[in-house]
LUMVEXKE-166127 format. One record per residue (C-alpha): x, y, z; chain. Coordinates in pm, 1 decimal, padded with zeros to 6 digits. Layout:
<sites>
((X; Y; Z); "A")
...
</sites>
This chain:
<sites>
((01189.7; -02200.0; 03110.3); "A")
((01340.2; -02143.7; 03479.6); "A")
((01135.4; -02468.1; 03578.1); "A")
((01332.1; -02669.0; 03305.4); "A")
((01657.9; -02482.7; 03393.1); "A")
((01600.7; -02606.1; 03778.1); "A")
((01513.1; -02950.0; 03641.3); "A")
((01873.7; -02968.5; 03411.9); "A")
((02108.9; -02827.0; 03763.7); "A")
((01952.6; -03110.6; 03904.7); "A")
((01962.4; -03381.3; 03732.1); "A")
((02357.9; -03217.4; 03659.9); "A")
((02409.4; -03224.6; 03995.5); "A")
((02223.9; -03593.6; 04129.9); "A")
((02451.2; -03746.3; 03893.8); "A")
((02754.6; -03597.8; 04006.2); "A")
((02668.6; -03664.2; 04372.4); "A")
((02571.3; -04019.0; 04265.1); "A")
((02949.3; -04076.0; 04276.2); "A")
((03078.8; -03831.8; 04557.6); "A")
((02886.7; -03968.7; 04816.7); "A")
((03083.4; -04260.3; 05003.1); "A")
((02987.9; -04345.7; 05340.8); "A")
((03205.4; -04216.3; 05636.3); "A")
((03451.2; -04418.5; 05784.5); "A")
((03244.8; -04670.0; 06009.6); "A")
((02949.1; -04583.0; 05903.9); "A")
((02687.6; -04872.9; 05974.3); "A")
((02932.9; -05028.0; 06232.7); "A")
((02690.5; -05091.9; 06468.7); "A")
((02357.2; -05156.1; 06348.9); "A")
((02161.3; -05102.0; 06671.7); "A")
((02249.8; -04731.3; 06601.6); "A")
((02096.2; -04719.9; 06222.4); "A")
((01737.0; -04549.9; 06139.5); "A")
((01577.4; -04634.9; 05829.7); "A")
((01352.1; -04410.5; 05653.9); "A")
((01147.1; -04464.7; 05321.4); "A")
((01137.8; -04114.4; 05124.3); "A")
((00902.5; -04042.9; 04917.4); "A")
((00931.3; -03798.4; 04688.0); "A")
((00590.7; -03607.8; 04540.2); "A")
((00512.6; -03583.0; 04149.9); "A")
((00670.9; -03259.7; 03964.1); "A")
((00531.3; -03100.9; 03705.4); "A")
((00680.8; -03238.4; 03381.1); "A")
((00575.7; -03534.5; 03243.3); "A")
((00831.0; -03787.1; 03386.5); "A")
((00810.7; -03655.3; 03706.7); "A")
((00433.4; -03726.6; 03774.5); "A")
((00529.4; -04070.1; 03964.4); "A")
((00714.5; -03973.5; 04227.0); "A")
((01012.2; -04131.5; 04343.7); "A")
((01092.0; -04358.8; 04656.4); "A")
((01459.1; -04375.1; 04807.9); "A")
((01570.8; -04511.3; 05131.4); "A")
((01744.8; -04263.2; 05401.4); "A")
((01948.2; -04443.7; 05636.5); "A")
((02059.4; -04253.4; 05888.9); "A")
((02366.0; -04333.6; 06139.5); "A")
((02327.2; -04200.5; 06457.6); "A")
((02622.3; -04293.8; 06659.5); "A")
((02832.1; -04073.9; 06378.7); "A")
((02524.8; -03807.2; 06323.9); "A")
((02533.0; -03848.7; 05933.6); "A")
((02314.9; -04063.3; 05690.7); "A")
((02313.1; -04112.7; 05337.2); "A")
((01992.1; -04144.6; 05051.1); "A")
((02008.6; -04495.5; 04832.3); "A")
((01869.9; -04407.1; 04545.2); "A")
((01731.3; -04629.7; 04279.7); "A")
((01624.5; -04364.1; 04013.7); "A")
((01973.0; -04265.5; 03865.1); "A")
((01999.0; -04204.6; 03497.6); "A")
((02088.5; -03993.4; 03225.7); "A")
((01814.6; -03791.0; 03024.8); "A")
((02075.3; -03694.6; 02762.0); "A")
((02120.2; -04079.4; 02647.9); "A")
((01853.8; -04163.0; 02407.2); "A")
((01612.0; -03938.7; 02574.3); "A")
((01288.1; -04057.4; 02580.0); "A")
((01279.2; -04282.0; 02278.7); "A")
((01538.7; -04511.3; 02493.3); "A")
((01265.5; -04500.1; 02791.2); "A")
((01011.6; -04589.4; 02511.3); "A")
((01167.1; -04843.9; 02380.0); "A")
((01295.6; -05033.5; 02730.5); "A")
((01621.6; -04929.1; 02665.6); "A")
((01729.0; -04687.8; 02964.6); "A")
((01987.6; -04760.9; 03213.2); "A")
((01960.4; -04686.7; 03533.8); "A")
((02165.2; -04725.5; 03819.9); "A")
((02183.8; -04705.5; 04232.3); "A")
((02338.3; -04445.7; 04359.8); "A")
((02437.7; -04314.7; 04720.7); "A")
((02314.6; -03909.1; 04774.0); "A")
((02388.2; -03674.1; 05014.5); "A")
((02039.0; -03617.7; 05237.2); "A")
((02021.7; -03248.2; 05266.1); "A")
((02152.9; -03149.5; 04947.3); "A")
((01929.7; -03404.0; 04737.8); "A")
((01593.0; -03244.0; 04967.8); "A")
((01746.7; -02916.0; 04864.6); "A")
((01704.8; -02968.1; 04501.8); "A")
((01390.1; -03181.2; 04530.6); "A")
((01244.8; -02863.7; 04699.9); "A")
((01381.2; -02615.8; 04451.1); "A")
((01131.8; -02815.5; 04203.0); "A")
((00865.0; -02753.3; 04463.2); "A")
((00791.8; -03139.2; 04546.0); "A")
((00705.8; -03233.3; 04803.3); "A")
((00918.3; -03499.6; 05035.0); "A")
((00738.2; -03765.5; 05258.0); "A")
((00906.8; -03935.5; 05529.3); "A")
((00828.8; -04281.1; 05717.0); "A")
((00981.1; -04437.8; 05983.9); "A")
((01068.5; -04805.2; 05943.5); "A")
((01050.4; -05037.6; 06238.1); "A")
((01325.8; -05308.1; 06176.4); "A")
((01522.4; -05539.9; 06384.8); "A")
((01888.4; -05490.3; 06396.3); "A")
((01934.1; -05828.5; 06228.9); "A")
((01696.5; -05654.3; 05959.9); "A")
((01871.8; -05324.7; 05945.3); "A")
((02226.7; -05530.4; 05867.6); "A")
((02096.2; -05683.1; 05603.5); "A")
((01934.3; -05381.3; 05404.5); "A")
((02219.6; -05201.1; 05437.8); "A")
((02503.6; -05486.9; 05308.8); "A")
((02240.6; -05500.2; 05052.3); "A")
((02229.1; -05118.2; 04974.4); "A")
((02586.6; -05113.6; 04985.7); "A")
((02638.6; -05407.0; 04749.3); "A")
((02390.2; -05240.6; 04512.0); "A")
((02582.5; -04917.6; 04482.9); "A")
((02904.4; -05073.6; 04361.6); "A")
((03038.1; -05014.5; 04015.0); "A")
((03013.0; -05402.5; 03921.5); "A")
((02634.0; -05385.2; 04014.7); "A")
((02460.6; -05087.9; 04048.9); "A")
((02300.3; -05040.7; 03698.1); "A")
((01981.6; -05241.9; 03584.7); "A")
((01749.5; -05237.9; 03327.4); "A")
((01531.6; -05038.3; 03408.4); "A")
((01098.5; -05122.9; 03367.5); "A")
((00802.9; -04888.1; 03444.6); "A")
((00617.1; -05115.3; 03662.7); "A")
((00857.7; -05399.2; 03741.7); "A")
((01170.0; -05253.6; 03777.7); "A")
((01202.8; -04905.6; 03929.3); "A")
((01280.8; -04682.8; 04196.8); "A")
((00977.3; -04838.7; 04391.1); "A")
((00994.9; -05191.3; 04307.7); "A")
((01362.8; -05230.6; 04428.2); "A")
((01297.5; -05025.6; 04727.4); "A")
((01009.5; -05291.2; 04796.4); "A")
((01215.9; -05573.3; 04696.0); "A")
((01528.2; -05468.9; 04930.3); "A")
((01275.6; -05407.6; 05236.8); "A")
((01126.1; -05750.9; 05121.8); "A")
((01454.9; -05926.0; 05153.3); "A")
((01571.7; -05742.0; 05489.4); "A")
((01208.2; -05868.3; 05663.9); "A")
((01248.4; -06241.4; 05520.8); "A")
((00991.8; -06231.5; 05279.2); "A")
((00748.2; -06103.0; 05496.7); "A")
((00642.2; -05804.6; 05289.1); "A")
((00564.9; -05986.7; 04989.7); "A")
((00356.9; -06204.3; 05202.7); "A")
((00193.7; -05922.9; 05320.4); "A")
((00049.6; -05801.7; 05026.9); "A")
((-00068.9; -06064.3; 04854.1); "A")
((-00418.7; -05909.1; 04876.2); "A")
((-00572.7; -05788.6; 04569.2); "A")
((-00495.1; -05427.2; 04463.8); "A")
((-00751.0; -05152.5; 04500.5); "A")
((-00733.6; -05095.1; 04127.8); "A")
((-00529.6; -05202.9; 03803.0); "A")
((-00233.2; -05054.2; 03747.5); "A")
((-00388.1; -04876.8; 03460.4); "A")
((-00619.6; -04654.6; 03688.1); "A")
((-00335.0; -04651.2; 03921.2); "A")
((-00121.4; -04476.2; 03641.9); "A")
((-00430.7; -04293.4; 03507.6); "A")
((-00469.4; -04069.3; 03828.0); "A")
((-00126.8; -03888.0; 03779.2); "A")
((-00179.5; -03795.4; 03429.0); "A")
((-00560.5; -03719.2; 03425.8); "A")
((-00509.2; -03351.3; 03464.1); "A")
((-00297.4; -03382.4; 03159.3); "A")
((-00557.9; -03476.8; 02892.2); "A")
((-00298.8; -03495.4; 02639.7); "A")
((-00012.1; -03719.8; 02836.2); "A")
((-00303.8; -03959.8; 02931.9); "A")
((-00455.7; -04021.7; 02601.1); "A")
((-00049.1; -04103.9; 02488.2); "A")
((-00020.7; -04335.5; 02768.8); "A")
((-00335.0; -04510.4; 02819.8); "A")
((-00313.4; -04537.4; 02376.6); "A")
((00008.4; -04695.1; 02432.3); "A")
((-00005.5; -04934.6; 02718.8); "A")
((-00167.8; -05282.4; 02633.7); "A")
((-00362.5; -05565.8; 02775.6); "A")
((-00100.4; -05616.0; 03030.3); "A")
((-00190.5; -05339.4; 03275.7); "A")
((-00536.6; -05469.4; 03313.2); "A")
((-00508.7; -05783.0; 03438.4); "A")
((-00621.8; -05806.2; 03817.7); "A")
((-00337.2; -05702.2; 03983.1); "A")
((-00233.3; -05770.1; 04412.2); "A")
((-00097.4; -05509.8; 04594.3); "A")
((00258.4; -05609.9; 04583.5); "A")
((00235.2; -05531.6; 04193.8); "A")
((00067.6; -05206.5; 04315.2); "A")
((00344.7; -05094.9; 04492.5); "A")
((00555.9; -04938.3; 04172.2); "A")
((00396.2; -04644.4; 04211.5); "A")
((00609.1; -04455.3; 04523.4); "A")
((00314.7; -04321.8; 04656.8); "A")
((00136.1; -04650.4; 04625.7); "A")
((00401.2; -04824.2; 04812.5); "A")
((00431.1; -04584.2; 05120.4); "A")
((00084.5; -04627.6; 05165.4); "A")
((00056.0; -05015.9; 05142.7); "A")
((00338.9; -05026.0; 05381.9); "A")
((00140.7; -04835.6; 05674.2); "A")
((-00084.4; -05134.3; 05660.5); "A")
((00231.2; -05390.0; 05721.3); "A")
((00326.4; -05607.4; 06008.2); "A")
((00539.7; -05914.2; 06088.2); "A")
((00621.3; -06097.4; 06371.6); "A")
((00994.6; -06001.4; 06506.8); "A")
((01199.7; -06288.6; 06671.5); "A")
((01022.7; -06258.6; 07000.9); "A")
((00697.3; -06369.5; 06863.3); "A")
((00592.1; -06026.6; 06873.4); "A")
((00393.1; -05843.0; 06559.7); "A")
((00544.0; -05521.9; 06506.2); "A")
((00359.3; -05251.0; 06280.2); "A")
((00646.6; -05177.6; 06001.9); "A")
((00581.8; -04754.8; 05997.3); "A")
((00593.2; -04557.1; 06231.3); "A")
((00486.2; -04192.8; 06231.4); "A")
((00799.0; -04062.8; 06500.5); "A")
((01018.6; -03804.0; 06281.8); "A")
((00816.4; -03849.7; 05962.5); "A")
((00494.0; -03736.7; 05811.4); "A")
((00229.4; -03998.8; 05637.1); "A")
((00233.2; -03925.9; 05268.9); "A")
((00040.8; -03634.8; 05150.0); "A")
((-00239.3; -03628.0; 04886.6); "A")
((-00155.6; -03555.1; 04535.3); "A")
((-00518.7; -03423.2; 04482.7); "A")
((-00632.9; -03634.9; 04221.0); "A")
((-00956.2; -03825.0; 04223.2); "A")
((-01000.2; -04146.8; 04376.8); "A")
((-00891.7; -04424.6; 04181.8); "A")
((-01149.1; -04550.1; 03989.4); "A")
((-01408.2; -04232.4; 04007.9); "A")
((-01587.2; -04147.7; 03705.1); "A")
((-01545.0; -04268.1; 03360.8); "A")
((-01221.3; -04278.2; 03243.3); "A")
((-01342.1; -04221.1; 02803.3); "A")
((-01545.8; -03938.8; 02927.7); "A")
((-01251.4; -03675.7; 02830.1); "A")
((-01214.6; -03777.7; 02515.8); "A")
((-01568.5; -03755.8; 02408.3); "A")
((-01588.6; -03426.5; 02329.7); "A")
((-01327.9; -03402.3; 02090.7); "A")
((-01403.5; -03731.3; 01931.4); "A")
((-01763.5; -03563.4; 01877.8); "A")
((-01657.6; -03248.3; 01793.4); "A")
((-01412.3; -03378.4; 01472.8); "A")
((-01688.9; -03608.6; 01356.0); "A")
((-01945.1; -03281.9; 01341.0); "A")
((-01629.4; -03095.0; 01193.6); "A")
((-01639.3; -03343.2; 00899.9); "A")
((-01976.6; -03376.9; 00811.1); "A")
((-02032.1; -03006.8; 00786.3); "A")
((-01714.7; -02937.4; 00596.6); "A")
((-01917.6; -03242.7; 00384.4); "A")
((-02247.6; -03054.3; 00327.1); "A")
((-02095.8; -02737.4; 00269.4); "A")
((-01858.4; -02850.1; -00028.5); "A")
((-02193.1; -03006.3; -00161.7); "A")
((-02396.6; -02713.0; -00132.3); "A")
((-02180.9; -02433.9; -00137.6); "A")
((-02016.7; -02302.3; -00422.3); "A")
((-01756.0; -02090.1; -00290.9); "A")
((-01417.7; -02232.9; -00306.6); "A")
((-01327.8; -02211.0; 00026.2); "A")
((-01543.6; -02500.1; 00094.3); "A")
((-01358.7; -02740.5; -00122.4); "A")
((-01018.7; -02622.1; 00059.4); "A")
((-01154.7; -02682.9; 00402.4); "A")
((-01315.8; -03013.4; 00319.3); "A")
((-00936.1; -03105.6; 00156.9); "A")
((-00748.8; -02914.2; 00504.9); "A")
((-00955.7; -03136.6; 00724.9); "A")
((-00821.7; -03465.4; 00615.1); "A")
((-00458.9; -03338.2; 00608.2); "A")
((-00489.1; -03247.5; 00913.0); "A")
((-00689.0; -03544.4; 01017.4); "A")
((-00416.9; -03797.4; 00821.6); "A")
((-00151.4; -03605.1; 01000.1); "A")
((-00252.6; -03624.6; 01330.5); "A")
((-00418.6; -04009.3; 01317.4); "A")
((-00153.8; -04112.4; 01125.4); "A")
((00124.4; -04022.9; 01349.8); "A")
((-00066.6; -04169.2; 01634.4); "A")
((-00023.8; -04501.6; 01423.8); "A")
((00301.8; -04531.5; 01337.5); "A")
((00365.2; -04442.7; 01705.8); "A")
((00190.3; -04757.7; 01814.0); "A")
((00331.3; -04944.8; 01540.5); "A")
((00658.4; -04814.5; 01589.5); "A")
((00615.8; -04948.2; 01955.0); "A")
((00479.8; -05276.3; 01900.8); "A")
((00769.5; -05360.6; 01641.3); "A")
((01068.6; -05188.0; 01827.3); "A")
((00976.3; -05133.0; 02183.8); "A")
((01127.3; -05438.3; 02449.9); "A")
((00855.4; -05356.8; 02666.1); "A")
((00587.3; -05643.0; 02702.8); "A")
((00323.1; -05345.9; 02777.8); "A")
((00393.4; -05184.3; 02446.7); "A")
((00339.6; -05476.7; 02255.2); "A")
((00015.7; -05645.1; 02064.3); "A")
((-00220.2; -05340.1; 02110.0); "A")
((-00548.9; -05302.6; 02002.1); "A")
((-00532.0; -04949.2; 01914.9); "A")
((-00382.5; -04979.6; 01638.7); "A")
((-00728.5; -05079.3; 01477.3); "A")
((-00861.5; -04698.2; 01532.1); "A")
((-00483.0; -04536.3; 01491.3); "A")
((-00416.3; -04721.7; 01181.8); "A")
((-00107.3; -04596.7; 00984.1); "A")
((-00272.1; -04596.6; 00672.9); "A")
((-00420.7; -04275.2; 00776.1); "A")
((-00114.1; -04096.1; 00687.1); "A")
((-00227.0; -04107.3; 00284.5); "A")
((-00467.1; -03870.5; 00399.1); "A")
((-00246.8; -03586.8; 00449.1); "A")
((-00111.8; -03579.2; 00082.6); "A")
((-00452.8; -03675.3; -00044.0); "A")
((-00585.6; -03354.1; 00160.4); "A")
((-00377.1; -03104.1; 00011.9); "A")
((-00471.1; -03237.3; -00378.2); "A")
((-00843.4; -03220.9; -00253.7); "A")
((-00808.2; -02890.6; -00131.4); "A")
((-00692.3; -02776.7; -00553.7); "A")
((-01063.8; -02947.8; -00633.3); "A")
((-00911.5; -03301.2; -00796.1); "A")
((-01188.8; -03550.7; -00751.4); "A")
((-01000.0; -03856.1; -00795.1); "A")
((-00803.3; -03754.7; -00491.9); "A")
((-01124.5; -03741.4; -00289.6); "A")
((-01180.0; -04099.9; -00438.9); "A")
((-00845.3; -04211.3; -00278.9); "A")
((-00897.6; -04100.5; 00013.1); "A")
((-01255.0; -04202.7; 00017.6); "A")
((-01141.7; -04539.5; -00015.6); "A")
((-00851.7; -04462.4; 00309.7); "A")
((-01137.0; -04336.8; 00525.2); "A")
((-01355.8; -04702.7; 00441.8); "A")
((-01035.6; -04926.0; 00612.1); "A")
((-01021.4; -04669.8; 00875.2); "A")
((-01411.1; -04712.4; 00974.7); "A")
((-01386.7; -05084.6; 00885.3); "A")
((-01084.0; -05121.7; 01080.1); "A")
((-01291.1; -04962.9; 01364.4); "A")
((-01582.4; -05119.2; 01347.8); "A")
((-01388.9; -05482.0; 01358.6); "A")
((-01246.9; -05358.8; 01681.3); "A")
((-01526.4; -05294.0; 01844.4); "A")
((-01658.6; -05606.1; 01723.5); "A")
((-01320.7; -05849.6; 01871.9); "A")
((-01448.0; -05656.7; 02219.1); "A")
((-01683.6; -05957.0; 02220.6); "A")
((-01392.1; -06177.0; 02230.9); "A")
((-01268.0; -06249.0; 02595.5); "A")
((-00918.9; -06190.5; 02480.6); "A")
((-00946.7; -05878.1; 02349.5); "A")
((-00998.3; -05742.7; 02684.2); "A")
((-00754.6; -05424.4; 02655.2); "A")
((-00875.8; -05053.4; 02863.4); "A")
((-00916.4; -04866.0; 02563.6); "A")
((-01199.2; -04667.5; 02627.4); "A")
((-01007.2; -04301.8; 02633.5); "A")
((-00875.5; -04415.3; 02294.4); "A")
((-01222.7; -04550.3; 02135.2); "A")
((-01389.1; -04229.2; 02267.6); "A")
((-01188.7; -04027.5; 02040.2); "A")
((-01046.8; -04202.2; 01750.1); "A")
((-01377.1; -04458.7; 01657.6); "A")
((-01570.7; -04156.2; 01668.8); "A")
((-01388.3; -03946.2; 01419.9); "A")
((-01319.9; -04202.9; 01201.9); "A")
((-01739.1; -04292.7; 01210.4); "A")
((-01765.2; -03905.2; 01146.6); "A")
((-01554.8; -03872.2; 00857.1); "A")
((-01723.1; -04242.3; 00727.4); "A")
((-02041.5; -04057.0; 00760.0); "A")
((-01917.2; -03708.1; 00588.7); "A")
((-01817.2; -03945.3; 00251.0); "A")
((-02162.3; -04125.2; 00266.2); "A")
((-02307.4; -03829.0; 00228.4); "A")
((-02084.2; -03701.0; -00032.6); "A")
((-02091.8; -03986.9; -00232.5); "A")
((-02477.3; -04024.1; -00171.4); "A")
((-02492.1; -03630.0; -00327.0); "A")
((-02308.8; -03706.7; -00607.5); "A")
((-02546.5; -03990.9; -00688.5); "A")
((-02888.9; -03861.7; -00641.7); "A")
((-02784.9; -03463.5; -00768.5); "A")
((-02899.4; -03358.4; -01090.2); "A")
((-02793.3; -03038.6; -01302.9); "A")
((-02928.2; -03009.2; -01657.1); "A")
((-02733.1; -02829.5; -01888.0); "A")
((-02778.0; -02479.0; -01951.8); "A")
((-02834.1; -02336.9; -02347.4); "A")
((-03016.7; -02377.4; -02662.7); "A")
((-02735.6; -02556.0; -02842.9); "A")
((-02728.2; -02806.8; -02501.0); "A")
((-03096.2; -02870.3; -02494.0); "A")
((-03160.4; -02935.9; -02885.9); "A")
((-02882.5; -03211.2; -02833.4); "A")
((-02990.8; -03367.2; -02517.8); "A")
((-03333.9; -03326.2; -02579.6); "A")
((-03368.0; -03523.7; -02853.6); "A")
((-03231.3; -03818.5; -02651.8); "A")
((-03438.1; -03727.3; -02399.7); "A")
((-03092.8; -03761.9; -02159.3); "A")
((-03013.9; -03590.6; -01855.5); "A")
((-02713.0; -03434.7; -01790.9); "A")
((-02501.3; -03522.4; -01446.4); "A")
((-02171.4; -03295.2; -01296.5); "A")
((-02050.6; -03353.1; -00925.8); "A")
((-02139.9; -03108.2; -00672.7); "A")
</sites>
């Protein structure tokens, strides 16, 4: 609760300093006295603040002030984060105050990363008439995209455009991963956040990917940028960082890109729901205790509730969202919206009606067939979507609960009671019939 109270002052107070922060009166007058600085700011503890953030610090030194240009400006209260889903979001450049932005940064406990830039004074003119023009009212807000158009990408592209082009040139090398594993690494000790966000990002984050595309991630980008040089008028090649007055950026301790296997989390509950629903199965067959016939009928309320929402989520995304990455998604073959019946078919199952069961017998066979089809397009070159995490979990449960109606319908079949009484067995017995009731 204090955390989120912290969080509210300063998001309060960013966006009034976004607008009560001009420069000083000849401020950048002489650009042979301005210091740039990238900032890099750590990842926080909620959800949306597990990126980081990248700003640039110019600092004056001939007038002993500077001033943060800031490309992560917006307003949590607008939309929320069904406008971020969606593509929606505004954001907007802003000019902050140095020490009191740190201040608030640190009263979140995350950490701030400083790096030195080594620029020409032709170079340091032109970033700043092109901070400057990016702050105004008439330009400063832009549509804002995860992993073209951030707080890191227009930091890279304004450093690209100072230098000439040279950084872009510069990191035209592939990237040390996709940006799928790139993302994956800040939400992995979230098990929840990363099954939501590796379930709803497509296709499009697995494509090979070179390290200028890389560089949306603000940690990502500081350290691709120690490895930068260019030649300076003089012929000269000048390393772009330098470590005087700043630190390198710290670790976030998470694991190296690409260690282990990124489905392995969701194993275990994908196995343990598929077990869940074949013993629920064999003890509403065997048992005779009632409770076993409301569990059996709780399980695929539950199980329609929670799979269900999960596809109208990705549904909901594909048909609404303007983000490419959030488009034509795979998942929606495991997550299938369909599964939603369940739930209402679950709570008549759990009163003992057996043509409910039949219903949602008949739900659970597209679920597993829409599954199974999946798996199946995986041969296709063009299905070539990361969904491992996803698969783990949701084609397992689905195969489980498959199974658990196999062998419920296979008991009904093959499971004999005769009935009971004189009157019973003079009638049947003269037919010689046999008498069948569902178990």
């Amino acid at each position: 609760m204090a955390r989120h109270a912290v969080l509210i002052l300063v998001v309060a107070l960013l966006r009034a300093a976004a607008f009560a922060a001009p420069p000083p009166e000849g401020f950048g007058g002489q650009p042979e006295s301005l210091r740039i600085r990238l900032v890099t700011i750590g990842p926080g503890a909620d959800v949306h603040q597990r990126f980081g953030h990248s700003a640039l610090w110019v600092e004056d030194t001939r007038l002993e002030t500077g001033l943060l240009y800031s490309y992560g400006t917006t307003s949590i209260a607008d939309g929320g984060p069904v406008r971020f889903l969606l593509g929606q979001p505004t954001f907007w450049a802003a000019r902050l105050p140095v020490e009191r932005t740190f201040l608030l940064y640190r009263a979140l406990a995350r950490s701030i990363d400083v790096q030195d830039l080594s620029l020409t004074v032709a170079q340091r003119q032109r970033l700043l008439a092109r901070l400057e023009r990016d702050v105004q009212p008439a330009s400063r807000e832009y549509a804002y995209h995860p992993l073209r158009d951030n707080c890191a990408t227009r930091v890279r592209d304004v450093l690209d455009e100072a230098l000439g082009g040279a950084l872009r040139e510069a990191l035209t090398a592939p990237a040390r991963a996709t940006q799928r594993a790139l993302l994956r690494r800040y939400v992995q000790t979230q098990p929840v956040s990363e099954l939501l966000l590796m379930s709803w990002l497509n296709d499009a984050v697995d494509a090979p990917a070179t390290q200028w595309e890389a560089a949306f991630l603000p940690r990502e980008l500081a350290r691709l940028l120690m490895g930068v040089s260019y030649v300076d008028g003089s012929g000269r090649r000048i390393p772009l960082v330098t470590r005087e007055g700043g630190s390198s950026p710290s670790s976030d301790g998470s694991a190296p890109v690409g260690a282990g296997w990124e489905g392995a989390a969701a194993w275990g509950p994908g196995v343990g729901g598929a077990a869940l629903a074949v013993i629920l199965a064999l003890l509403r067959g065997r048992g005779t205790h009632r409770m076993f016939q409301v569990l059996f009928g709780l399980y695929h309320a539950v199980f329609g509730l929670t799979l269900g929402a999960a596809g109208v989520a990705l549904g909901g995304l594909m048909l609404l969202s303007r983000l490419d990455v959030m488009q034509r998604n795979e998942n929606l073959l495991f997550a299938n919206p369909l599964a939603f019946a369940l739930l209402p078919l679950g709570i008549l199952m759990m009163s003992g009606s057996e043509r409910a069961e039949r219903w949602a017998r008949g739900c659970v066979w597209l679920l597993v067939a829409g599954s199974l089809l999946a798996v199946v397009l995986k041969l296709l070159p063009s299905f070539d979507q990361d969904n491992r995490g996803p698969m783990a979990l949701w084609l397992v449960a689905n195969l489980g609960l498959g199974l658990a109606h196999v062998w419920r319908l296979r008991r009904l079949s093959v499971a004999p009671v005769c009935a009971v009484g004189p009157a019973a067995e003079e009638r049947e017995g003269a037919r010689g019939a046999t008498r069948w009731r569902a178990a």
